[in-house]
ZAPALUM-235097 format. One record per atom (N, C-alpha, C, O): x, y, z. Coordinates in steps of 0.1 Angstrom, whole numbers, padded with zeros to 4 digits, always signed. Example, Ala and Ser with C-alpha at 12.3 -4.5 7.8 and 13.67 -1.06 7.14 Angstrom:
<nodes>
+0132-0057+0078/+0123-0045+0078/+0132-0033+0078/+0142-0033+0085/+0128-0022+0071/+0137-0011+0071/+0129+0000+0079/+0134+0011+0080/
</nodes>
This chain:
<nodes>
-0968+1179-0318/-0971+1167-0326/-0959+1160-0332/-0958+1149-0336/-0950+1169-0332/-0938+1162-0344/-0929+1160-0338/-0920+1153-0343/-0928+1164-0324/-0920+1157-0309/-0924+1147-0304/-0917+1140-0296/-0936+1143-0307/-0941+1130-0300/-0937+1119-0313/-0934+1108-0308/-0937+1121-0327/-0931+1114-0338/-0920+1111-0336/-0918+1099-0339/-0912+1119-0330/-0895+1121-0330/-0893+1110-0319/-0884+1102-0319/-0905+1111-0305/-0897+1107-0295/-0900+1088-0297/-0894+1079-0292/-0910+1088-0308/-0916+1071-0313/-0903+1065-0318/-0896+1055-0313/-0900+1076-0332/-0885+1070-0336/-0875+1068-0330/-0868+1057-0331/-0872+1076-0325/-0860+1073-0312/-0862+1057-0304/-0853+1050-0300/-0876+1054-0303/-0874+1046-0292/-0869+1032-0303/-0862+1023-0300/-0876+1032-0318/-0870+1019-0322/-0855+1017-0326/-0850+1007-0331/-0848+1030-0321/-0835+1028-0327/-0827+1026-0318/-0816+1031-0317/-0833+1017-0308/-0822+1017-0296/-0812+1005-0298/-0814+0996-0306/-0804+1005-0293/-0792+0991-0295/-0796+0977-0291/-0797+0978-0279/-0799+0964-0295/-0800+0956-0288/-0787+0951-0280/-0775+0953-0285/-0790+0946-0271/-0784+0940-0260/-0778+0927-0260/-0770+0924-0252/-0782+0922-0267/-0773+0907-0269/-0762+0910-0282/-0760+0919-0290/-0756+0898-0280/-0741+0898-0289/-0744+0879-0296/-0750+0869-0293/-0735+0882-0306/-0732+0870-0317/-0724+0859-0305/-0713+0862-0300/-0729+0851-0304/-0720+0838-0300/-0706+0837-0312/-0707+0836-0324/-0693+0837-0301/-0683+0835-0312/-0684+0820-0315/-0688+0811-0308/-0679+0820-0329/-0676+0809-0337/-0669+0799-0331/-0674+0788-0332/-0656+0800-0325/-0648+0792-0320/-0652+0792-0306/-0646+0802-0300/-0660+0783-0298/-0662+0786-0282/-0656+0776-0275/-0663+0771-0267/-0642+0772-0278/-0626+0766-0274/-0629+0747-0279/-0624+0737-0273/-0638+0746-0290/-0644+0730-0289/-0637+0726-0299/-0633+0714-0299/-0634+0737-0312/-0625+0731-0322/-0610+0731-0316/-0605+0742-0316/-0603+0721-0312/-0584+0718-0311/-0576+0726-0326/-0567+0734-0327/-0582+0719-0334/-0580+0718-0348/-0576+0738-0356/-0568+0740-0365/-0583+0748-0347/-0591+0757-0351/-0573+0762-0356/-0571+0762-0368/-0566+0764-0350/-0550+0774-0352/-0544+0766-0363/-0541+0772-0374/-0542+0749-0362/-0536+0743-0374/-0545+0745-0385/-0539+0743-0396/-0555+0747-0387/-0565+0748-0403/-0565+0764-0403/-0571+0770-0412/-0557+0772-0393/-0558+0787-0400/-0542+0789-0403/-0537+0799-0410/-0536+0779-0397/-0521+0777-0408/-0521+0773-0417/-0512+0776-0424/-0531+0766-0422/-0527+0756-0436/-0535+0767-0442/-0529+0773-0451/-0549+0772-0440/-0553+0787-0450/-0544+0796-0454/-0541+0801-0465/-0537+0799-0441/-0527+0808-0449/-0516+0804-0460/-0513+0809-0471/-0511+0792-0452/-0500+0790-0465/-0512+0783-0479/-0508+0782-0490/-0521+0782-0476/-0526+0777-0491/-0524+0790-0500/-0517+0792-0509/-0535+0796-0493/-0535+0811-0498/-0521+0818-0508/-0522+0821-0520/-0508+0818-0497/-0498+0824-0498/-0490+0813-0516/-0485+0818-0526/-0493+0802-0514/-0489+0796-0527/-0502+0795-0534/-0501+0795-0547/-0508+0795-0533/-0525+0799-0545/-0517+0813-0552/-0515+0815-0564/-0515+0821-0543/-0508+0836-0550/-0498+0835-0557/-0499+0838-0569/-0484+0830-0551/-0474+0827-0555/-0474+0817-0570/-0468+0820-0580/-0480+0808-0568/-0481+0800-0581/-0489+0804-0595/-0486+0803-0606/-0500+0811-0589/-0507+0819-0598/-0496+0828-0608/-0494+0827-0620/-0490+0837-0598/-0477+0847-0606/-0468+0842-0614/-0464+0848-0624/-0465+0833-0609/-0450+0826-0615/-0461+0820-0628/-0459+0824-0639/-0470+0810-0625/-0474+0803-0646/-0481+0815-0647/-0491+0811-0651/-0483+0828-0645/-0487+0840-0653/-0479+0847-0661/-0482+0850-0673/-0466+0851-0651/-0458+0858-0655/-0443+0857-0658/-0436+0866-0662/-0440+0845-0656/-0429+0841-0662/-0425+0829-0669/-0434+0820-0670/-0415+0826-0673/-0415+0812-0678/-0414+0799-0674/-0412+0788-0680/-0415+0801-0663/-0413+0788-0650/-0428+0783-0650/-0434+0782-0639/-0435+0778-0664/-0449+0773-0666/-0448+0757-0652/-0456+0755-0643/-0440+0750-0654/-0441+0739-0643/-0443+0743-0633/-0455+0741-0628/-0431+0751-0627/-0430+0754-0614/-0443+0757-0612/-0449+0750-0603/-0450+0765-0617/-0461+0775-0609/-0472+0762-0614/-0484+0765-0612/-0471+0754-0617/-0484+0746-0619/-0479+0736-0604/-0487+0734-0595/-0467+0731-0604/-0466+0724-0595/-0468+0729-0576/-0470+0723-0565/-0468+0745-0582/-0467+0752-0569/-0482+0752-0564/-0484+0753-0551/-0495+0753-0573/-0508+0753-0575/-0513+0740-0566/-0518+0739-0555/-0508+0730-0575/-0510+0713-0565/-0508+0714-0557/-0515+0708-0549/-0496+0721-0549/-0492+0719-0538/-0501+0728-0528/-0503+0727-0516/-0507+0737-0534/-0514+0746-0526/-0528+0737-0525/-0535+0735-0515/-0531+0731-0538/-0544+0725-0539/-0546+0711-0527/-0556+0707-0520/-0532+0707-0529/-0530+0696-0516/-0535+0701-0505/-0545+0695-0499/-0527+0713-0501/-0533+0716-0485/-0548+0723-0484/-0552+0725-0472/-0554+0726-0494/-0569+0732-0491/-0576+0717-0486/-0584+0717-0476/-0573+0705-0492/-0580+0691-0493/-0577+0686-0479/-0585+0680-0472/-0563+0690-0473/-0559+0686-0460/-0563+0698-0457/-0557+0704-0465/-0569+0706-0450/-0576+0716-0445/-0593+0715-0446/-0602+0718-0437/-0595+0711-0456/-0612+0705-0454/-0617+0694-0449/-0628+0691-0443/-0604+0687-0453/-0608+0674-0443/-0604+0668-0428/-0608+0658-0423/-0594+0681-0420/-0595+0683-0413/-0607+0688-0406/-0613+0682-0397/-0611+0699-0411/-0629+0703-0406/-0639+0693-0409/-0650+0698-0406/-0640+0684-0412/-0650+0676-0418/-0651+0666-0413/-0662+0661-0411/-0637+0657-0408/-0637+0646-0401/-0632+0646-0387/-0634+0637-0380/-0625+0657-0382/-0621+0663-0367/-0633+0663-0361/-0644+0668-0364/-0630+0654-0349/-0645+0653-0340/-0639+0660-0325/-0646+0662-0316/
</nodes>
C-alpha cells in the first residue's frame, strides 16, 4: 500500500518540459547600450554615494549623483521610446 503512495508521488514530481522564453529574443538593438549606461550608473550611484558620505568632497559626490541620475533618465528613456 505505501508503494503504490510512493509510486503516485513520484509521478507529480516530474520535470516539466518547457523552458522560459528569453527576455531579449534579438528585437531590442538598444539591449547592450542600456546595460552600459546601468552599469556605469550604478558604478557612480556607488562612487558618489562614498565620496558625500565619507569625505569632504560634499560637491563632488553630489555632482557625481546627477551625473549618475542623468544616465538612469537616458537609460529609461531609451527603453520607453526605442521602437
Amino acid at each position: 500500500m505505501e508503494e503504490n503512495i510512493n509510486n503516485k508521488e513520484r509521478e507529480y514530481a516530474v520535470k516539466p518540459n518547457h523552458t522560459q522564453p528569453k527576455l531579449n529574443n534579438g528585437k531590442d538593438s538598444m539591449f547592450k547600450y542600456r546595460n552600459i549606461i546601468n552599469i556605469a550608473f550604478m558604478v557612480l550611484a556607488i562612487a558618489g554615494v562614498i565620496i558625500y558620505t565619507k569625505s569632504d568632497f560634499k560637491i563632488t559626490g553630489a555632482v557625481i549623483l546627477i551625473i549618475a541620475v542623468v544616465l538612469k533618465f537616458i537609460e529609461v528613456s531609451l527603453r520607453m521610446f526605442h521602437k
